[in-house]
N, C-alpha and C positions, 0 to 999 in steps of 0.2 A: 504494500500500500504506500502510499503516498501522501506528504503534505504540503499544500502552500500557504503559506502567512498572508495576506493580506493587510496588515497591519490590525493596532488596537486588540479585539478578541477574535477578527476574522478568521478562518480558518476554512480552506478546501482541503476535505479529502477525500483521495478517489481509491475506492478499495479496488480497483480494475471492475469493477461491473457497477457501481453507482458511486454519483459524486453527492457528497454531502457539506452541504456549506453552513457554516455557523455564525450565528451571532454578524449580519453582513451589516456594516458600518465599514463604508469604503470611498465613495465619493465626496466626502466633506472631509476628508482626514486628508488633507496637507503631505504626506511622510507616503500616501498612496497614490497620488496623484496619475503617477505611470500606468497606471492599471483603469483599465475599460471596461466598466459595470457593464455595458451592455453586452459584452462578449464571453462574460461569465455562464457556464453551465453548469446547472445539478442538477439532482433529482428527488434530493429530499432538503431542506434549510431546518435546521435544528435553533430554537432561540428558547435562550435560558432568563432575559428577560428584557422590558419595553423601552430601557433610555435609550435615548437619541442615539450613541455612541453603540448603540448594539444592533438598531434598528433601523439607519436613515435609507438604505436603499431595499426594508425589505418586501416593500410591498412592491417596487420596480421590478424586482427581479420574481418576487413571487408569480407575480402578473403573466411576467413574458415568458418563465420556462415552465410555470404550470406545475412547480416543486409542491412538493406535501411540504406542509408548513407544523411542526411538533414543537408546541410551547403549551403555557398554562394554557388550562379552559377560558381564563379572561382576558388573554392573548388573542385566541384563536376566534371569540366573540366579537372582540375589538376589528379583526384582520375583515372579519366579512362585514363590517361595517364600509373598511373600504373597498369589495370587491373579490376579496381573496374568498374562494370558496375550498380551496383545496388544504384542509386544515386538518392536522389530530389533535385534539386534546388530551394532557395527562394531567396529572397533577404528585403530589409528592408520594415516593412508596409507589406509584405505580409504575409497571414492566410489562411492555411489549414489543411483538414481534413483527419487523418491517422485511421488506425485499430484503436488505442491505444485514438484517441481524436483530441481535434485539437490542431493546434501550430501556434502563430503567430512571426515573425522574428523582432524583432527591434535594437536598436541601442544599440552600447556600443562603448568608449569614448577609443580606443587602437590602436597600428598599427597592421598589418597584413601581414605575410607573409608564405609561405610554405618553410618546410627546405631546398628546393634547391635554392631558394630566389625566385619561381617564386609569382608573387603578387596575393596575395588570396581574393581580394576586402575588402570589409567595416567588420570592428569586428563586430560581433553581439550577443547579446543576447537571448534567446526563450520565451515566454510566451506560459505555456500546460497546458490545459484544458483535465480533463481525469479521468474517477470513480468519481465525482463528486468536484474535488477538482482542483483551479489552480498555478500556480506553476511559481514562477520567476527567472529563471537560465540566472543572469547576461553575465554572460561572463566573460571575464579579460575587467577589465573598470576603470576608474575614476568615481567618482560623476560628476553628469551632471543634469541640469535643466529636460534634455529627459526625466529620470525615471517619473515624475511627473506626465507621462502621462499614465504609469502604472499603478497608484493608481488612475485615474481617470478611466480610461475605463476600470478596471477591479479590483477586491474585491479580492487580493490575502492570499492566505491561508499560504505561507510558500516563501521564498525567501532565494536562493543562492546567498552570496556576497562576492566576496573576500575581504582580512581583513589585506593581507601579508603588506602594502604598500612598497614603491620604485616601482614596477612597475604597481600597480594598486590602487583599495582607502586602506585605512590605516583603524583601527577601528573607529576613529572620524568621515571618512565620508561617514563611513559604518551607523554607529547610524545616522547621519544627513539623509541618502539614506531611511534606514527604516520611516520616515517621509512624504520623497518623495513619497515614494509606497506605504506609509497608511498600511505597513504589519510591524508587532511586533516577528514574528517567523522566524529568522535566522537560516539556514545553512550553515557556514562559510566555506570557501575553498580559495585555493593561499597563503597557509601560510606552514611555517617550511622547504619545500623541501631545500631550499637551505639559502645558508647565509644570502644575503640582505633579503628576508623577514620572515627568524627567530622572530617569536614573544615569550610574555609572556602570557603563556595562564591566569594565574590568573589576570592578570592584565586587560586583553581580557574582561574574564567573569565578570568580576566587573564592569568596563565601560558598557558591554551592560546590564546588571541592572540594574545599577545607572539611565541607563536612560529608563527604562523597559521595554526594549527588554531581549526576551529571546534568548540565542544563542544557538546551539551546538554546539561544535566542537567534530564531529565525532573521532569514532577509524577506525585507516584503518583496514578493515577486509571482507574477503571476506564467512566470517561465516553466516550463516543464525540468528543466535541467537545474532550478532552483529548488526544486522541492526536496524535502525530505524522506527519506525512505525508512517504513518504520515495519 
């Protein structure tokens, strides 16, 4: 499988039979610029929850490629207000089974809302299982006792965490989180877009192997030979 950053929490990934895009906040992000919303494809958009920075191209791109749209139920209610009909609903604790694998919906420690401010329920996070391998795409979150239950019910192979802090964990409780969820292989996201959570990336990478975690920090790019192979 494969990843591309997109910058902020975006993320493609193409398991080689479907692409699954997250969280698309792409064309208002400065640091993405290079990248053409409109020549973006998938098949399914995963959104963990409603600010601007998670959500500004989703209904553009919902629209045009006709993606199942998996967020909260008052996401997904929100979404056909504007037209999107191709929607699943979950909510926390709940796990099901798509083309692409399965996905269970759990908790992340944020508020939530939709850019008109209507309320978009509880932040969340995904756990997917999928080509053999499963995968923990926080969400925007704090550190929380919650994750711990990630690393218990499930043997994660790779984990999204943001890293920006001021509005979600910081690098310290990122390395403390990889503990929680018993996984060692970060893909870091929620950092650089804008001022308060400007990091140092060397200073990043040094922290998470000091405590030996391996990080990435993606290049945003929407290049095939950019991506990451996981």
């Amino acid at each position: 499988m494969k990843v591309n950053y997109f910058g902020q929490s975006c993320f493609l990934l193409d398991t080689g039979k479907h692409k699954i895009l997250f969280d698309p906040f792409i064309s208002p992000n400065e640091l993405a610029k290079h990248i053409d919303v409109d020549k973006i494809e998938c098949d399914f958009i995963l959104v963990s929850h409603g600010h601007e920075d998670h959500v500004a191209d989703l209904v553009s791109i919902a629209k045009r490629t006709n993606a199942k749209v998996v967020s909260s139920h008052e996401i997904v209610e929100w979404l056909k207000k504007q037209g999107v009909e191709n929607g699943h609903p979950m909510n926390l604790g709940g796990s099901w089974k798509f083309d692409f694998g399965a996905v269970k919906m759990v908790f992340a420690a944020h508020s939530n809302s939709l850019p008109d401010g209507t309320y978009g329920g509880t932040a969340t996070g995904f756990i997917i299982q999928t080509e053999g391998k499963t995968l923990y795409y926080s969400g925007d979150t704090a550190l929380t006792q919650e994750m711990k239950l990630a690393g218990e019910l499930f043997k994660l192979d790779y984990a999204f965490l943001p890293i920006g802090d001021n509005f979600t964990m910081g690098v310290a409780d990122a390395i403390i989180a990889t503990d929680f969820i018993k996984c060692k292989n970060v893909i870091a996201m929620h950092y650089d877009t804008f001022g308060y959570i400007k990091i140092n990336h060397e200073q990043a990478k040094k922290a998470f192997a000091d405590a030996g975690v391996k990080v990435s920090l993606l290049k945003i790019s929407d290049r095939e030979e950019d991506a990451m192979v996981i």
